[in-house]
Every structure is written in structure tokens, then in C-alpha cells.
C-alpha positions in Angstrom: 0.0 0.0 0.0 1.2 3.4 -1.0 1.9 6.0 1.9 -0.4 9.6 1.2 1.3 12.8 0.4 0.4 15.5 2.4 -2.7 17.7 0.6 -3.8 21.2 1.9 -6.9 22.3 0.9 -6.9 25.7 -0.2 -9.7 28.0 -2.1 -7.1 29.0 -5.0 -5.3 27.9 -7.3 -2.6 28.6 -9.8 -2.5 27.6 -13.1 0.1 28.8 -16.2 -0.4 31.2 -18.8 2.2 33.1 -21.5 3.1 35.5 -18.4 3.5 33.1 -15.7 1.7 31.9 -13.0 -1.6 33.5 -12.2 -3.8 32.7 -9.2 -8.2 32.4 -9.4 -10.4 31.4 -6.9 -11.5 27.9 -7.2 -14.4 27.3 -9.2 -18.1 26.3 -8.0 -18.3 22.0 -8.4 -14.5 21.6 -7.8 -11.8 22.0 -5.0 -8.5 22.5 -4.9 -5.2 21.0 -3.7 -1.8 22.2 -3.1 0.3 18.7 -3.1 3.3 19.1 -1.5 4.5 15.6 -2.5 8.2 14.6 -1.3 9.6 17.0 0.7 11.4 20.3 -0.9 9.3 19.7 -3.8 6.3 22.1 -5.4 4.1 22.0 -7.8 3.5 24.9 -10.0 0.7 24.2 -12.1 -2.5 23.3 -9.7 -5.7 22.3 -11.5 -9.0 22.6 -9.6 -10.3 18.0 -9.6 -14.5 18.1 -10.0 -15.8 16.9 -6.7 -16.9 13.1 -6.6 -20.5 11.8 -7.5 -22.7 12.7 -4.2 -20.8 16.1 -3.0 -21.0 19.5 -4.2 -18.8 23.3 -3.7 -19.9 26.7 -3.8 -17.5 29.0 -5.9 -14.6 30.0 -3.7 -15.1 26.9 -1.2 -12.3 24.9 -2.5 -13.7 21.6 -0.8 -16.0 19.3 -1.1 -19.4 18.9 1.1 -22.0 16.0 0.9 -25.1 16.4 0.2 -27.6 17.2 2.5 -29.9 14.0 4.0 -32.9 13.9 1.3 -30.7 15.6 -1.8 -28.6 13.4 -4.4 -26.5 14.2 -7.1 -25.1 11.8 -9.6 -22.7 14.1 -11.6 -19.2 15.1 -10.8 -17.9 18.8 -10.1 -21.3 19.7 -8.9 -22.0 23.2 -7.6 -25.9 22.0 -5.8 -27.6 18.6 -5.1 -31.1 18.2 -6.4 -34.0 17.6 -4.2 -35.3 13.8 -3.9 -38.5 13.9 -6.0 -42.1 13.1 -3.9 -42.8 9.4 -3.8 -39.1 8.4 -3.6 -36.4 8.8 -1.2 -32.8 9.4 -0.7 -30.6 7.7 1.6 -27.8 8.0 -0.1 -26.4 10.9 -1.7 -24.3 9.3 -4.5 -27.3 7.1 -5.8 -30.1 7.9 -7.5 -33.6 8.0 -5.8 -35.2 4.8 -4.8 -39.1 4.8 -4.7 -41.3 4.3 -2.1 -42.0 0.6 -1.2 -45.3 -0.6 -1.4 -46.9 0.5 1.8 -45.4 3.6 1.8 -45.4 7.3 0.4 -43.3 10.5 0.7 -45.9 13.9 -0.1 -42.3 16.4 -0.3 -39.5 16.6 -1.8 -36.2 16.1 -0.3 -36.9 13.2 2.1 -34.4 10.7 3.7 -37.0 8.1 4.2 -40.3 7.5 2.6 -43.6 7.6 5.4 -45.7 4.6 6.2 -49.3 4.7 5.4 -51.2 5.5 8.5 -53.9 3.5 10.4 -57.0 2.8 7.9 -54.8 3.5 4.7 -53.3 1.8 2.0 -51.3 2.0 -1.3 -50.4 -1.0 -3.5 -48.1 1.1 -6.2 -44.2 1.8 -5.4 -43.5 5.6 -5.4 -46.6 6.8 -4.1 -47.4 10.7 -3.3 -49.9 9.6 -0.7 -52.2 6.5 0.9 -55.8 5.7 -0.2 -58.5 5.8 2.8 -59.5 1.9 3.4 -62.8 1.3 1.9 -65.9 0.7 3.9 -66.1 -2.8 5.1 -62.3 -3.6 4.7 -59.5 -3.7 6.9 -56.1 -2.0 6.2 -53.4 -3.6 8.3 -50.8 -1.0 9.8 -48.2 -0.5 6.8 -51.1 -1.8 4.6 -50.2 -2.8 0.7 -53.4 -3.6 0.0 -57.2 -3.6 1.7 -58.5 -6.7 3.1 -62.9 -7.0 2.8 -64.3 -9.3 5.4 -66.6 -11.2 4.4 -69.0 -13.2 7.3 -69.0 -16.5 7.8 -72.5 -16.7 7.6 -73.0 -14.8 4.1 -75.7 -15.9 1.9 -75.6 -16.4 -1.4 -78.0 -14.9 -4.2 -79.5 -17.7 -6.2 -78.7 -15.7 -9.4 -75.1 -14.9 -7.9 -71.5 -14.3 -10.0 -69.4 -17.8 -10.5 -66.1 -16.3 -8.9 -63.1 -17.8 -10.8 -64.9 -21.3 -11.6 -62.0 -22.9 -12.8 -62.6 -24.1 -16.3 -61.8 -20.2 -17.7 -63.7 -17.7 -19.8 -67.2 -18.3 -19.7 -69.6 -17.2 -21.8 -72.5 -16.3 -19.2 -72.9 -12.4 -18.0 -72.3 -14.2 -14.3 -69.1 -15.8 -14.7 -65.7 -14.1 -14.0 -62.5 -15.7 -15.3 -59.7 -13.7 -12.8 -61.6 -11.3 -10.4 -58.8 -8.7 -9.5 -60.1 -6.9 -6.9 -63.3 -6.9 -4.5 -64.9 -3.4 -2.9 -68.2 -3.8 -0.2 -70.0 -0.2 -0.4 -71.7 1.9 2.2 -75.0 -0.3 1.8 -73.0 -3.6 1.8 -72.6 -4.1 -2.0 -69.9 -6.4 -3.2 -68.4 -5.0 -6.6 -66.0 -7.5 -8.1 -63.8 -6.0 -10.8 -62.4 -9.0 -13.5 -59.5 -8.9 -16.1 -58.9 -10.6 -19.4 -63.5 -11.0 -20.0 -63.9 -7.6 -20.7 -67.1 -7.4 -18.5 
């Protein structure tokens, strides 16, 4: 393993031109070093490096800061980091932003960690804004992906009823579903089943 040289961060830099040496301030998205190297030796010519994938500089700083919790940037010599968009977070500030499990949400920008959906709500899409309100006659588990309807033991039956998933696939009767996606009980206690692939 290599030992380090010794760096000094500075906020200027010098850099060559057809009358010598000429010193600037270091440049937003960048810092500087002065690298002493082995000893009694100096380098001249210092050229402001970009900062690294995750940190940013304001002009004049001539070092690198991370970003703040909730911002990310994925570009070197950056001079800001960009706000996490709503219905994802940022953990990390060199990585782009991850969206919000299932079961979650995140309403702002700029957040560390998405929000689980409160008592009574739900979502069932990654990178949700916000949490649907359980429907009437369900129950949403804390953290809910998805609403559960409870259905009573002692239901009865309409003689005229709808053939949930029967088995034997696409039926041609108006009462037969092939792959019922989701079920919603109403106010007044009706059951609406939605089906896919029947187009009914």
C-alpha cells in the first residue's frame, strides 16, 4: 500500500499562462489541492479536480461537502444537489432515488425516508405521493399494501349470484368471471368485483 502525500486544501489555485503563473479562486463544483508531495518539492501548475458523484462546492469553497440527507446528485464537479423527487427517497447521496415501497409514500421533496401509510390507509403502487382511505367494510393492516374486505362467515348467497373464478376459464354467461382482480363492499353492503382478461 502506497503511503499519502500530504494535501492542503486551499480555495485558490494557480494555473500557467504566457506571463507566468496567475492565481483564481476555485471554481463552484470543484476544489483544490496544493500537493506538497516529497519533501522540498512544489508543484506549480495546480488544476481545480470536480468533486466526486454525491458532494457539491460553492465558488470560492475549494472543498467538497455532501449532500444534505434527502438531496442526491449523480454528476461530478457539482455546484448544488437536487432535491429527492415526492414518492421516492434518498438515503444515499451518490445514488439515484429509490421509490417508495409498497406501503409507503413521501408527499415532499427532499426526504431521507419514505412515510408509512397511516392506520386505515393503504397504497399497492411503489412511489406513491400519498395513501388511499381503506374502503368501507375492509380492513387495512398498519403499513397496509393492500385492503382486506371481510366477508362473514354466515354470508348468503343470491341464487342468481356471479361464479367467482370457476375454474374451467372464460365463460360465456354475464355471471361468470375468469380472474376477479379486486373486491370493494360499499356503504349499503354491496360487493363489486372487478375481473380482467372477460372484458365485462
Amino acid at each position: 500500500m502506497c503511503k499519502a502525500t500530504s494535501i492542503i486544501v486551499i480555495s485558490f489555485y494557480c494555473f500557467l499562462n504566457a506571463f507566468g503563473s496567475k492565481t483564481s479562486t476555485c471554481p463552484a463544483g470543484f476544489y483544490c489541492l496544493q500537493n506538497t508531495g516529497r519533501s522540498g518539492s512544489f508543484n506549480k501548475h495546480i488544476t481545480p479536480i470536480p468533486c466526486a458523484i454525491g458532494t457539491y462546492s460553492n465558488y470560492g469553497d475549494g472543498f467538497c461537502k455532501p449532500c444534505e440527507p434527502g438531496y442526491y446528485t449523480m454528476q461530478k464537479g457539482s455546484a448544488s444537489c437536487d432535491p429527492c423527487p415526492t414518492g421516492s427517497m434518498c438515503k444515499v447521496p451518490d445514488r439515484n432515488p429509490e421509490l417508495c415501497p409498497i406501503g409507503t409514500y413521501s408527499s415532499c421533496i427532499a426526504q431521507e425516508r419514505c412515510t408509512p401509510c397511516p392506520l386505515r390507509t393503504y397504497n399497492v403502487q411503489a412511489g406513491s405521493t400519498h395513501c388511499i382511505k381503506c374502503p368501507a367494510g375492509a380492513r387495512c393492516d398498519h403499513n397496509a399494501s393492500s385492503s382486506f374486505v371481510n366477508i362473514p362467515a354466515n354470508a348468503k348467497w343470491a341464487q342468481n349470484g356471479v361464479t367467482i373464478a370457476g375454474g374451467h376459464g372464460r365463460g360465456n354467461a354475464t355471471n361468470q368471471l375468469n380472474q376477479p382482480h379486486g373486491l370493494f363492499v360499499d356503504d349499503d353492503q354491496t360487493v363489486v368485483i372487478a375481473d380482467t382478461y372477460n372484458h365485462r
